[in-house]
N, CA, C and O atoms as a GROMACS GRO file, in nm:
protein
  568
    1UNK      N    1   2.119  -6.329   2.361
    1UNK     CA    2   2.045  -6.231   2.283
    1UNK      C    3   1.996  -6.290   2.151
    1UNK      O    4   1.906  -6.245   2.081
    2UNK      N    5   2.075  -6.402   2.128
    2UNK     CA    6   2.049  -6.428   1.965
    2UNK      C    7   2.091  -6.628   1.977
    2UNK      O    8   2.186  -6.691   2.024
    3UNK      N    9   1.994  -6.656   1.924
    3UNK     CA   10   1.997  -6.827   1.921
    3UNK      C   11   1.917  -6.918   1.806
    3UNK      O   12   1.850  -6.869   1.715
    4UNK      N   13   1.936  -7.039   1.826
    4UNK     CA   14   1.814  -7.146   1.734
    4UNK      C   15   1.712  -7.186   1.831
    4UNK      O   16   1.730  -7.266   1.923
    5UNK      N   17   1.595  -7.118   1.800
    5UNK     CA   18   1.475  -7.133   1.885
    5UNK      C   19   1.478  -7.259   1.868
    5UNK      O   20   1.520  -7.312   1.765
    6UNK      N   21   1.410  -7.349   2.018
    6UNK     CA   22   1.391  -7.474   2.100
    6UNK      C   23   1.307  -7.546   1.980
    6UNK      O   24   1.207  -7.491   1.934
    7UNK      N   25   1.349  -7.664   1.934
    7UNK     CA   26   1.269  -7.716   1.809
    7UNK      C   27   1.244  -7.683   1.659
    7UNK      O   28   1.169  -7.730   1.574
    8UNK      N   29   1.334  -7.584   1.658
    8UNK     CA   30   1.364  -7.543   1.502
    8UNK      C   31   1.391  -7.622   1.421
    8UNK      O   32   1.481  -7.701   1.446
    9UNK      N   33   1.333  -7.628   1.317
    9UNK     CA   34   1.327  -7.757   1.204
    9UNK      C   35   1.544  -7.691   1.154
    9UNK      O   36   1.583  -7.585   1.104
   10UNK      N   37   1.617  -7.806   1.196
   10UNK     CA   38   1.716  -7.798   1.144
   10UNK      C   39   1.755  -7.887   0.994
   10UNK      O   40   1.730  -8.008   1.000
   11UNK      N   41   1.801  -7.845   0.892
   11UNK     CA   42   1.871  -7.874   0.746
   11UNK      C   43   1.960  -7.938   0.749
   11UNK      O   44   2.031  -7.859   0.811
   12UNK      N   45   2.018  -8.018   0.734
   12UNK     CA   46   2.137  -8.102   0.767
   12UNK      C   47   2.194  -8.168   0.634
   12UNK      O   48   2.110  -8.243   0.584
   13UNK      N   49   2.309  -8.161   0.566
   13UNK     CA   50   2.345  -8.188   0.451
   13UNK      C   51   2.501  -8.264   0.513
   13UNK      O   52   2.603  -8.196   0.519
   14UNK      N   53   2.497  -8.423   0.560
   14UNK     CA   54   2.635  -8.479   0.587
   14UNK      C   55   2.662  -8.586   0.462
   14UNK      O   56   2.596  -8.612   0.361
   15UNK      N   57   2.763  -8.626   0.504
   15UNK     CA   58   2.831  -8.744   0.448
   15UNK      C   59   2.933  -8.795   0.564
   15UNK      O   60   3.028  -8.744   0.622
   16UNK      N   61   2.874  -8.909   0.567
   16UNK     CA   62   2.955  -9.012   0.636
   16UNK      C   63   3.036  -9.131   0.604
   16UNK      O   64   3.002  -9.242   0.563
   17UNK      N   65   3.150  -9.082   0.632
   17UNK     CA   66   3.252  -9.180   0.617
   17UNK      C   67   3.330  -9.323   0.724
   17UNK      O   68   3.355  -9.306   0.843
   18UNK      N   69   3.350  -9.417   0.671
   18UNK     CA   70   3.411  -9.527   0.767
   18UNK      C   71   3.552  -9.543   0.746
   18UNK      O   72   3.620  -9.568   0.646
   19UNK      N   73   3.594  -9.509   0.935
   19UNK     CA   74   3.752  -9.513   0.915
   19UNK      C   75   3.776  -9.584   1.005
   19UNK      O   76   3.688  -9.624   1.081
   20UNK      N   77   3.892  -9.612   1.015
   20UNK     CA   78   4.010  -9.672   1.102
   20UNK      C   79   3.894  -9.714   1.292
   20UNK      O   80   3.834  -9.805   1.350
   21UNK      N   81   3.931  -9.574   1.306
   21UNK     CA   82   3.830  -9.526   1.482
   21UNK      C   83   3.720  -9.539   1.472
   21UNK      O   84   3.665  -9.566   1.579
   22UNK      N   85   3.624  -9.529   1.344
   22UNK     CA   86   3.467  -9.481   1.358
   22UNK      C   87   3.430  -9.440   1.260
   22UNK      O   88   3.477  -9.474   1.151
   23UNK      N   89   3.314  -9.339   1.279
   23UNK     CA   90   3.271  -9.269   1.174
   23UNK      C   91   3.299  -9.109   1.164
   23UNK      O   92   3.284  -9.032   1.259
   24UNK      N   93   3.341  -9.073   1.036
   24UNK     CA   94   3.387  -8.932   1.023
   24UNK      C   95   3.255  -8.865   0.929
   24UNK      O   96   3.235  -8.884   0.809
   25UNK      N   97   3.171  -8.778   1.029
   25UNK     CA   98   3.033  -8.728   1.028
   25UNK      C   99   3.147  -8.572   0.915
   25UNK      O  100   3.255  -8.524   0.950
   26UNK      N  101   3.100  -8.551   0.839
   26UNK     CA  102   3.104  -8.378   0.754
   26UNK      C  103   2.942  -8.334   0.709
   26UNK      O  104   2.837  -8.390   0.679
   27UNK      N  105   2.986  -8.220   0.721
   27UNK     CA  106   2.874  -8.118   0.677
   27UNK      C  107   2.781  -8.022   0.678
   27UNK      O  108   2.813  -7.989   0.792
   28UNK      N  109   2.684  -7.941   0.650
   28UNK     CA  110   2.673  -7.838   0.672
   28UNK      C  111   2.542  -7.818   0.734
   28UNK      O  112   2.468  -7.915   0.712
   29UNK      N  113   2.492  -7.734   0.799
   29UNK     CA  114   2.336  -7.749   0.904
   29UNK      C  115   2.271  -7.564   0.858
   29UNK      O  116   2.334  -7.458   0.852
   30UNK      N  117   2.158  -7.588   0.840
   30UNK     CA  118   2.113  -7.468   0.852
   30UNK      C  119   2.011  -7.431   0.965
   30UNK      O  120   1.964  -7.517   1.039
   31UNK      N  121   1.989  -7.336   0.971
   31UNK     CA  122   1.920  -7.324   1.097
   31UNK      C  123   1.848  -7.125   1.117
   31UNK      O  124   1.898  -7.018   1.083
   32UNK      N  125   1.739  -7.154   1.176
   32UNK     CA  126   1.694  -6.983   1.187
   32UNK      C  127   1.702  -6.964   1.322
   32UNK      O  128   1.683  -7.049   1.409
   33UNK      N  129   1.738  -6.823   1.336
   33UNK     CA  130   1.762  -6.775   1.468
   33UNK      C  131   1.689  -6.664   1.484
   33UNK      O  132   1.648  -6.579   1.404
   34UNK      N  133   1.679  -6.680   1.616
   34UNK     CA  134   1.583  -6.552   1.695
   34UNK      C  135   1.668  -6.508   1.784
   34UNK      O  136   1.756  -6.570   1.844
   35UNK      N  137   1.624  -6.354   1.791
   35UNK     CA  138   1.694  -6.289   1.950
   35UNK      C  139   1.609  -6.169   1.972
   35UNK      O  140   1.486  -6.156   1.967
   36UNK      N  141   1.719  -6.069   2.000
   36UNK     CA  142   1.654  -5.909   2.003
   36UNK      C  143   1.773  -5.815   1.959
   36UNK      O  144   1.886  -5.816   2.007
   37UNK      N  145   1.735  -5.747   1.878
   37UNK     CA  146   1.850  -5.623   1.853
   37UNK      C  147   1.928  -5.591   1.987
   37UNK      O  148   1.863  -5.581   2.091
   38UNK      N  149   2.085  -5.574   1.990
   38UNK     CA  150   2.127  -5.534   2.138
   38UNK      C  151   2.107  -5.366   2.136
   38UNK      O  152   2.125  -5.326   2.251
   39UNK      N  153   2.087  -5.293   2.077
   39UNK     CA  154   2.061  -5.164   2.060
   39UNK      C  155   1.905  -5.108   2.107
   39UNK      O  156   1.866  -5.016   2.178
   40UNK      N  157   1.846  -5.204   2.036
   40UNK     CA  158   1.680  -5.126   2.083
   40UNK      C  159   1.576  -5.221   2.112
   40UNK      O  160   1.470  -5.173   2.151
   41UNK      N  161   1.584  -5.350   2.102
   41UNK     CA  162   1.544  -5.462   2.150
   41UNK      C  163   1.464  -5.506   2.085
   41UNK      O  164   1.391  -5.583   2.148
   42UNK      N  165   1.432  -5.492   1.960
   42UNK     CA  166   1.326  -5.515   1.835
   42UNK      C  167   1.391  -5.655   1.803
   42UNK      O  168   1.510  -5.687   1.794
   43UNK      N  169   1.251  -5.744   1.786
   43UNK     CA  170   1.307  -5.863   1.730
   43UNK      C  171   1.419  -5.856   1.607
   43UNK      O  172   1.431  -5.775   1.515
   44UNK      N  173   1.479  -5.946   1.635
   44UNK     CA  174   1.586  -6.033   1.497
   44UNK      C  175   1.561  -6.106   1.418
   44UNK      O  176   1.567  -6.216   1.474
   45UNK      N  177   1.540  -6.117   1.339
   45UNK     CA  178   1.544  -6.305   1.254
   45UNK      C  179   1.676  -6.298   1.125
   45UNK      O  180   1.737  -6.215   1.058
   46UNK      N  181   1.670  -6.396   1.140
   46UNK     CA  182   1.782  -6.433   1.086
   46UNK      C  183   1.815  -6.578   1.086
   46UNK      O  184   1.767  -6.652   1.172
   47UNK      N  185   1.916  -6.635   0.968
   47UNK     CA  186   1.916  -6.766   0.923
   47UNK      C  187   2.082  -6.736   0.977
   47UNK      O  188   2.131  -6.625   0.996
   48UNK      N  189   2.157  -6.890   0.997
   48UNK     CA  190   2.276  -6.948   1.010
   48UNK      C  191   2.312  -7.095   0.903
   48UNK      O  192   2.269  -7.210   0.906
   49UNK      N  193   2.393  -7.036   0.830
   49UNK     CA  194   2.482  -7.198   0.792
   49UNK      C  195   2.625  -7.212   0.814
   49UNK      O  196   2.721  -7.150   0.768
   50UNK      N  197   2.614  -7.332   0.915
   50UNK     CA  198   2.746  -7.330   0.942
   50UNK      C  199   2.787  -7.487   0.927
   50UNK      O  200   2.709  -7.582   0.935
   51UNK      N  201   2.928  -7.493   0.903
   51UNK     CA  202   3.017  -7.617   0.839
   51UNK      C  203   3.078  -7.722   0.994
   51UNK      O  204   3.111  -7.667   1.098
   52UNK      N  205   3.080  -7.842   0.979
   52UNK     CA  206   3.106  -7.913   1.098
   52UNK      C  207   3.203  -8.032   1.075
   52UNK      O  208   3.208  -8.067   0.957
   53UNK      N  209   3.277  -8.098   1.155
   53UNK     CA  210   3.333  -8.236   1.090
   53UNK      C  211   3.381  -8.284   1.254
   53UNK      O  212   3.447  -8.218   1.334
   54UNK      N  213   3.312  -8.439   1.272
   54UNK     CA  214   3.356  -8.470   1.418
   54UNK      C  215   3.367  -8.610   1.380
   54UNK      O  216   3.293  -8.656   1.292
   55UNK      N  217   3.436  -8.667   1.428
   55UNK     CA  218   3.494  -8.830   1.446
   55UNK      C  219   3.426  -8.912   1.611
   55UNK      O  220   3.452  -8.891   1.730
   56UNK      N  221   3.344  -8.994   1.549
   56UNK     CA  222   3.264  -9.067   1.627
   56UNK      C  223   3.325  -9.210   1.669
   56UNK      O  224   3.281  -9.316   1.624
   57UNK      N  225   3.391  -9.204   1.727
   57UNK     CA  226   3.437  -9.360   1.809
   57UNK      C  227   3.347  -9.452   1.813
   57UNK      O  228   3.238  -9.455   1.870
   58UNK      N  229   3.417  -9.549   1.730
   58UNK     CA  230   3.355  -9.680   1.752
   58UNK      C  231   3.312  -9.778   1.937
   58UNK      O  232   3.212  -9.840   1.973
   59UNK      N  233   3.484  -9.740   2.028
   59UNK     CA  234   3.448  -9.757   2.139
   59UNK      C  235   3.478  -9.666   2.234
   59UNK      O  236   3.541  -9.567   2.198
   60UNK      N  237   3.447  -9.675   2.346
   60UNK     CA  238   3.528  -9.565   2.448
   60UNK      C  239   3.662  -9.638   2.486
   60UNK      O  240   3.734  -9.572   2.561
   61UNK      N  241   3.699  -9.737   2.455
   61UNK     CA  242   3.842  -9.795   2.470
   61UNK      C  243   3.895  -9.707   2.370
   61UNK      O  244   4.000  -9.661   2.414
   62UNK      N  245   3.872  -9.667   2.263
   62UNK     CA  246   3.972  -9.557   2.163
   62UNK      C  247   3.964  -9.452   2.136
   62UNK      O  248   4.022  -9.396   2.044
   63UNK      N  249   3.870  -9.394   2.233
   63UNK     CA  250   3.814  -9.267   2.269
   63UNK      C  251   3.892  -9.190   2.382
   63UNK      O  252   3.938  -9.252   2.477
   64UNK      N  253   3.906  -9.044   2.368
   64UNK     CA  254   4.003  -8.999   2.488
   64UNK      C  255   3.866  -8.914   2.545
   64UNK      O  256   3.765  -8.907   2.476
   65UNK      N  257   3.874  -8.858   2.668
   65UNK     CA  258   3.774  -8.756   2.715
   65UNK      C  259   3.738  -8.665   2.631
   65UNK      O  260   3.821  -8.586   2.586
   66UNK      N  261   3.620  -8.662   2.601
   66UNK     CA  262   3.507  -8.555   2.538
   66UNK      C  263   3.519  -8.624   2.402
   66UNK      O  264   3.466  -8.577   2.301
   67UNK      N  265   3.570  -8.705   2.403
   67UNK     CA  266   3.507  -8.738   2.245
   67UNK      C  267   3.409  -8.787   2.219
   67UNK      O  268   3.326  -8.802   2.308
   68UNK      N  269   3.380  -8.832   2.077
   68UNK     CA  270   3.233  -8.853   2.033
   68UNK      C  271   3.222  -9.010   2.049
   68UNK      O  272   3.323  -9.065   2.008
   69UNK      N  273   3.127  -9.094   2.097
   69UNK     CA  274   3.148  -9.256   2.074
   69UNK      C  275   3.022  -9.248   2.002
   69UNK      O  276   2.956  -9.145   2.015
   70UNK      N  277   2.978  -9.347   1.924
   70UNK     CA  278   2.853  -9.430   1.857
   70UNK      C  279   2.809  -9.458   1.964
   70UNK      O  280   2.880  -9.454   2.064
   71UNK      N  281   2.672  -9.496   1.967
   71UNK     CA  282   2.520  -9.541   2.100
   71UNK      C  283   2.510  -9.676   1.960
   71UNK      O  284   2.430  -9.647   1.871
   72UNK      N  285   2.573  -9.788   1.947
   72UNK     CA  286   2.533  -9.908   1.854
   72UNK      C  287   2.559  -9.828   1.747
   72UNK      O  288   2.668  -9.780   1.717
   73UNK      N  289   2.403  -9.810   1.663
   73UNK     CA  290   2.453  -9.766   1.530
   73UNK      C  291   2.414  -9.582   1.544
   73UNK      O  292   2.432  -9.514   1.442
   74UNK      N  293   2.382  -9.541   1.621
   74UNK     CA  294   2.300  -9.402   1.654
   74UNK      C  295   2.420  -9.294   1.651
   74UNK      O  296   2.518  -9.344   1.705
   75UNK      N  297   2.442  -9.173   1.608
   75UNK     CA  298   2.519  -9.063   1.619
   75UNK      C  299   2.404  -8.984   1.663
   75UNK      O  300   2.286  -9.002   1.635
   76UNK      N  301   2.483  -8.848   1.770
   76UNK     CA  302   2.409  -8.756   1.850
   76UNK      C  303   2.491  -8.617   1.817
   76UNK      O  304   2.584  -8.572   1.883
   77UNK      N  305   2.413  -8.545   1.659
   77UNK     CA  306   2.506  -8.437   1.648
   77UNK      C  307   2.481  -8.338   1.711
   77UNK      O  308   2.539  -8.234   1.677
   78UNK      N  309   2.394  -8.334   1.814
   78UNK     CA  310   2.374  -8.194   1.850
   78UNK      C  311   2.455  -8.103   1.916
   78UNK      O  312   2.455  -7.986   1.880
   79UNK      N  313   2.565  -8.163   2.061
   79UNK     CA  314   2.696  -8.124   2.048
   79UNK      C  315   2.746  -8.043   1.984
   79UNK      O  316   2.743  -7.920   1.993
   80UNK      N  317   2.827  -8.156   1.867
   80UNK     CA  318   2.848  -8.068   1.735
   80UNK      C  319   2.813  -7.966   1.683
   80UNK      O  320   2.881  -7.866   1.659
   81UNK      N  321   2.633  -7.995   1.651
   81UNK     CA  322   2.601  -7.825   1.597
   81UNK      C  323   2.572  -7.736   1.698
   81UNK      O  324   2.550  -7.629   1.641
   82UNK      N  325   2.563  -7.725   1.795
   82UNK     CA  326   2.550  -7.625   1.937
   82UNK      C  327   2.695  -7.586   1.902
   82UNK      O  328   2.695  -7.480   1.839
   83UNK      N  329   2.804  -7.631   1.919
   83UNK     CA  330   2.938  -7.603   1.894
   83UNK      C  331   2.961  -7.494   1.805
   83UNK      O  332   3.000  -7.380   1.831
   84UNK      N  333   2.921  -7.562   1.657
   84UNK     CA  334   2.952  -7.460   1.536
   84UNK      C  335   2.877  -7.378   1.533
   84UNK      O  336   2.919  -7.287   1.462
   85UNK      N  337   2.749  -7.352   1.589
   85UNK     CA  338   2.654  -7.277   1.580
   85UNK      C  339   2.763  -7.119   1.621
   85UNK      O  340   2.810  -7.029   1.552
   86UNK      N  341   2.764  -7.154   1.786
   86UNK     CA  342   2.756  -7.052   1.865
   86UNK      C  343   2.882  -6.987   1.871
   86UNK      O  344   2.907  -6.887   1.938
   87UNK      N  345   2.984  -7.066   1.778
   87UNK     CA  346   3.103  -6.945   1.693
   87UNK      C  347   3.032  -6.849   1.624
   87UNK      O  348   3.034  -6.728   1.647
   88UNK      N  349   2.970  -6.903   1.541
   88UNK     CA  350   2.890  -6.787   1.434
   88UNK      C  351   2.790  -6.712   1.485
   88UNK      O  352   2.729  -6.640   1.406
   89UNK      N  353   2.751  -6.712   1.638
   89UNK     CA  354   2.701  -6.609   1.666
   89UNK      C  355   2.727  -6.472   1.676
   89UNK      O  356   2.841  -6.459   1.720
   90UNK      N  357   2.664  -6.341   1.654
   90UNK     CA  358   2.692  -6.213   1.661
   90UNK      C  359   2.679  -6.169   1.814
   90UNK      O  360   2.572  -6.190   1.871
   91UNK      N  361   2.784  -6.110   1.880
   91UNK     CA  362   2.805  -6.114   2.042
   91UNK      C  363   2.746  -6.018   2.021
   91UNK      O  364   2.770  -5.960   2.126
   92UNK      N  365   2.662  -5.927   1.945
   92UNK     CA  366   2.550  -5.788   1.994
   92UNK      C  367   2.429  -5.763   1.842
   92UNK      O  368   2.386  -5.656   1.798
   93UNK      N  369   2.404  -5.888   1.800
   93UNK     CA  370   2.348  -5.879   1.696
   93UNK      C  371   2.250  -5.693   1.662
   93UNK      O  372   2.252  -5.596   1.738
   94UNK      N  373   2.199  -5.702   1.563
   94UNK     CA  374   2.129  -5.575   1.546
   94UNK      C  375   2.032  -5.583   1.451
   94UNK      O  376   2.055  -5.631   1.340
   95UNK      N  377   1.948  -5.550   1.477
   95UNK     CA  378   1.791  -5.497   1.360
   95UNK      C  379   1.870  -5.458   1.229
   95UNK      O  380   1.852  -5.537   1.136
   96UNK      N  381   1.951  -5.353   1.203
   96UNK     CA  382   1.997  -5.314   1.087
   96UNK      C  383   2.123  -5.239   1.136
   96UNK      O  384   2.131  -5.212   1.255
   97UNK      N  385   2.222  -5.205   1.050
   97UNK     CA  386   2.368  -5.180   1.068
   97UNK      C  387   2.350  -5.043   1.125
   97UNK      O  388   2.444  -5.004   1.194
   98UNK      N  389   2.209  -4.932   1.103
   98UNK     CA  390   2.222  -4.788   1.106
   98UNK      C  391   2.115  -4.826   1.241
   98UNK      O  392   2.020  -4.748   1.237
   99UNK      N  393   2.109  -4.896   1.326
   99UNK     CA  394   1.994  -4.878   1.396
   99UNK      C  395   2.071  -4.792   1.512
   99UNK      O  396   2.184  -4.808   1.560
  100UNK      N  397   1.947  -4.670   1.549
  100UNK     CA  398   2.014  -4.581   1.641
  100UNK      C  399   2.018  -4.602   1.788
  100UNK      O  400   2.083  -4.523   1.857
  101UNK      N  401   1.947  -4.709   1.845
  101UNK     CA  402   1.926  -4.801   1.945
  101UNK      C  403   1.815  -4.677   2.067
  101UNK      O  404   1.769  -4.575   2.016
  102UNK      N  405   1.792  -4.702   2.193
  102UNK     CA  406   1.736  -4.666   2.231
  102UNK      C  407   1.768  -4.467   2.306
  102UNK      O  408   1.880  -4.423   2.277
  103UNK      N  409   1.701  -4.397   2.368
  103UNK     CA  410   1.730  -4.290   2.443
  103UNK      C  411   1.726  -4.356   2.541
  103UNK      O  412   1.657  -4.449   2.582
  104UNK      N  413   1.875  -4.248   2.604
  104UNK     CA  414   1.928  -4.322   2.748
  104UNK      C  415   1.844  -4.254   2.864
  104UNK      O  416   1.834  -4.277   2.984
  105UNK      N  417   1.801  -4.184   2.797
  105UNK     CA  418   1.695  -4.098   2.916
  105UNK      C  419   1.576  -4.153   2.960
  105UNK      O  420   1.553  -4.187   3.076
  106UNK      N  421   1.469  -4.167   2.827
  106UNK     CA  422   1.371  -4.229   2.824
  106UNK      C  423   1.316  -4.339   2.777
  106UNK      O  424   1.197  -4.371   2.784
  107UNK      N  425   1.426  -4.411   2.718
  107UNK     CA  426   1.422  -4.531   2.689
  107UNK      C  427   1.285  -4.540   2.551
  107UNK      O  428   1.206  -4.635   2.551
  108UNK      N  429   1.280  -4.481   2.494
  108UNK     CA  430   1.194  -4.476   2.340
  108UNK      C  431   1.280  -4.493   2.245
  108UNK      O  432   1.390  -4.439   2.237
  109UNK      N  433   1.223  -4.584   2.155
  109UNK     CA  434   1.304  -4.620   2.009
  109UNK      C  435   1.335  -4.496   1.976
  109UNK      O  436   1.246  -4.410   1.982
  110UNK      N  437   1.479  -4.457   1.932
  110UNK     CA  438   1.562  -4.354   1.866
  110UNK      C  439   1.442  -4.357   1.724
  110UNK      O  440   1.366  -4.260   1.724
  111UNK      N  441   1.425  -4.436   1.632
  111UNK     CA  442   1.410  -4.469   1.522
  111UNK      C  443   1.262  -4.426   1.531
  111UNK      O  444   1.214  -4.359   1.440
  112UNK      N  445   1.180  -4.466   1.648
  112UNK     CA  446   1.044  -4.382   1.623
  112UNK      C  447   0.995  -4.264   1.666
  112UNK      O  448   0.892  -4.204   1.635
  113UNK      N  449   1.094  -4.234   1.754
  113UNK     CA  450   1.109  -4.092   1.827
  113UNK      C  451   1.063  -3.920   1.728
  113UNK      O  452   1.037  -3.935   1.609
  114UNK      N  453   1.059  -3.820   1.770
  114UNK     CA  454   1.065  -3.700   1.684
  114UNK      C  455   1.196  -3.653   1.696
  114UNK      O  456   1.275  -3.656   1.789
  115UNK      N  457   1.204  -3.589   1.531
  115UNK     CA  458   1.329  -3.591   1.523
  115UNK      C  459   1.370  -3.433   1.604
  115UNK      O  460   1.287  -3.344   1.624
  116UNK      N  461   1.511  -3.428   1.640
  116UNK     CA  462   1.584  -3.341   1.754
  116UNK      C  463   1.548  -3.421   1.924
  116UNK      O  464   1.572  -3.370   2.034
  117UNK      N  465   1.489  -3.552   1.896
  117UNK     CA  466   1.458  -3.584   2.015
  117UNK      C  467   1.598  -3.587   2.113
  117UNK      O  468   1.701  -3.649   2.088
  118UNK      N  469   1.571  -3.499   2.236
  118UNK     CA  470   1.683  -3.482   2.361
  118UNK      C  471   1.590  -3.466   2.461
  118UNK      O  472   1.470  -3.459   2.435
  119UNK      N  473   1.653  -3.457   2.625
  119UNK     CA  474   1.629  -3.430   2.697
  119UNK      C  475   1.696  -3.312   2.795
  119UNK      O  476   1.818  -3.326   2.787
  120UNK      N  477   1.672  -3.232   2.860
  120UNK     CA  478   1.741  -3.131   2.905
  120UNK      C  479   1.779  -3.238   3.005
  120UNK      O  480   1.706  -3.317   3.065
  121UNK      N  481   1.968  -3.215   3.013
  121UNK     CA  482   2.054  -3.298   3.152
  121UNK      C  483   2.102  -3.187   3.256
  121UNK      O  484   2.216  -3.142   3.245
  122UNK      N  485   2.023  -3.147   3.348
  122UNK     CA  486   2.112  -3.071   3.445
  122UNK      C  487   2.195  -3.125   3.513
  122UNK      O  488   2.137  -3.226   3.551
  123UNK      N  489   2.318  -3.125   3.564
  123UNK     CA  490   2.423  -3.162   3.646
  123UNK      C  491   2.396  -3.164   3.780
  123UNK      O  492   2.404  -3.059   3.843
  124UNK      N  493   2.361  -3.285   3.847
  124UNK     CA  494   2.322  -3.268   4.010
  124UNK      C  495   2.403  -3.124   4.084
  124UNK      O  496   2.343  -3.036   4.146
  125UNK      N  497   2.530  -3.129   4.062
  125UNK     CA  498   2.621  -3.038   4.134
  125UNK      C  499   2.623  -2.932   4.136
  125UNK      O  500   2.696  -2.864   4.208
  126UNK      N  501   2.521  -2.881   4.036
  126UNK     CA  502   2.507  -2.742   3.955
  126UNK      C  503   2.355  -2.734   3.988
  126UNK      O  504   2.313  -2.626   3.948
  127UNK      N  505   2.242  -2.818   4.055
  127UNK     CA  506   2.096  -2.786   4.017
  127UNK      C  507   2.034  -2.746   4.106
  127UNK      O  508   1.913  -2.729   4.092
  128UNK      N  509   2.117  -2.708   4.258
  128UNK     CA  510   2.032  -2.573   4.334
  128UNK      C  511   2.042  -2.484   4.328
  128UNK      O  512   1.957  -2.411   4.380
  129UNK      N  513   2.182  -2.416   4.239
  129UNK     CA  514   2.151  -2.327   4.188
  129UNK      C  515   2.094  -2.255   4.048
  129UNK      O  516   2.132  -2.160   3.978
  130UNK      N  517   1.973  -2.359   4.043
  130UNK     CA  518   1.888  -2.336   3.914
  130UNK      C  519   1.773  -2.212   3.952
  130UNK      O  520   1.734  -2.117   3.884
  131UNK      N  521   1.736  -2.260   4.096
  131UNK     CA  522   1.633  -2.172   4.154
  131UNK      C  523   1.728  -1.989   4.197
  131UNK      O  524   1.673  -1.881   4.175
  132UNK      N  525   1.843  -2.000   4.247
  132UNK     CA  526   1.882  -1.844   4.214
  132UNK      C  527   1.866  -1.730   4.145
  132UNK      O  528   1.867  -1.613   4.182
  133UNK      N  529   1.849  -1.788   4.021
  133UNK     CA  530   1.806  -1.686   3.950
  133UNK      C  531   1.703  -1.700   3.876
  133UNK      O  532   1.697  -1.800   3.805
  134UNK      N  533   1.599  -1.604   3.875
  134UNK     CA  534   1.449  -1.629   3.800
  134UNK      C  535   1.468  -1.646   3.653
  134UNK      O  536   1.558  -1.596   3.586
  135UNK      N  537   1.359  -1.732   3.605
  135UNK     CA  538   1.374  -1.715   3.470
  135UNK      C  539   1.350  -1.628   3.411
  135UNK      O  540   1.433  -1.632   3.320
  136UNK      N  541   1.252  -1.493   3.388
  136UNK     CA  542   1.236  -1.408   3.375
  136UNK      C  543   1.390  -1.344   3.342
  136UNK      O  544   1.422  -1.335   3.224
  137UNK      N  545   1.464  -1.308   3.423
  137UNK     CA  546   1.638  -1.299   3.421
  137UNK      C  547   1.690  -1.324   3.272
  137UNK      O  548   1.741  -1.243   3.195
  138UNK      N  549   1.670  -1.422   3.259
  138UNK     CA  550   1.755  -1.539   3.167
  138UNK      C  551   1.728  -1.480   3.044
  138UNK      O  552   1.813  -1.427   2.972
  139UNK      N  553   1.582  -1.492   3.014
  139UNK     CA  554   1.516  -1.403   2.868
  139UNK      C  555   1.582  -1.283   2.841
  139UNK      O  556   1.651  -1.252   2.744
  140UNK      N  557   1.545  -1.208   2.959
  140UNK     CA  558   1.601  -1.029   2.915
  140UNK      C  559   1.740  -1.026   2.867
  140UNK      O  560   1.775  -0.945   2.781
  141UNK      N  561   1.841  -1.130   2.931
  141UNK     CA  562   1.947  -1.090   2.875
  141UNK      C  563   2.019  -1.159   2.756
  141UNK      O  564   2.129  -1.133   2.709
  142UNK      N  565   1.920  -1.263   2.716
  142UNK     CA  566   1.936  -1.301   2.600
  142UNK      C  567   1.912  -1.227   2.455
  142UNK      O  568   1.936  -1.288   2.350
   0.00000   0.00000   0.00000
């Protein structure tokens, strides 16, 4: 519902350090995201900054499974920020905190709708006997 559109100019603020194993990549990425409200389906936008720190192996001899190795001198953070990103995602993001999301009936924005907007729900179990009694009936004894 909610992501970093394909080619988004990403911000990247690291410092890299040399240790013992490799290189120890820190720091912070910004990034804009797109989705759709999960309520009424109106676009989203919205920005993410999120914090990262991964240790890049010098070889795969000192590397255990899934870790990070160096390509020569090249690091590949994307991993990484796909990783930190998609903690900080919102599992039902929203247009705004009061958004009233859609009618389950007719599926029209709550928000642009007229207001008292409802629909009359008759009860299948109850709706042949709607025709029993005339409407005419109904008035008079109201």
């Amino acid at each position: 519902m909610i992501g970093v559109p394909k080619d988004a100019d990403v911000e990247l603020d690291i410092r890299l350090e040399a240790v013992m194993e490799g290189v120890l990549v820190t720091g912070t990425a910004r990034a804009p995201l797109r989705g759709e409200c999960a309520r009424c389906l109106e676009p989203v936008v919205s920005e993410t900054e999120v914090g990262f720190q991964e240790l890049f192996f010098y070889s795969a001899d000192e590397a255990a499974e899934g870790d990070s190795i160096l390509d020569g001198e090249l690091l590949d953070l994307e991993s990484t920020f796909r990783d930190a990103v998609v903690l900080t995602l919102p599992l039902s993001p929203v247009c705004s905190e009061d958004c009233t999301g859609l009618c389950v009936e007719c599926g029209v924005r709550l928000a642009d709708a007229e207001p008292g907007h409802k629909h009359e729900v008759v009860d299948a179990r109850w709706a042949k006997l709607q025709g029993l009694i005339p409407e005419h009936n109904n008035d008079q004894e109201s």
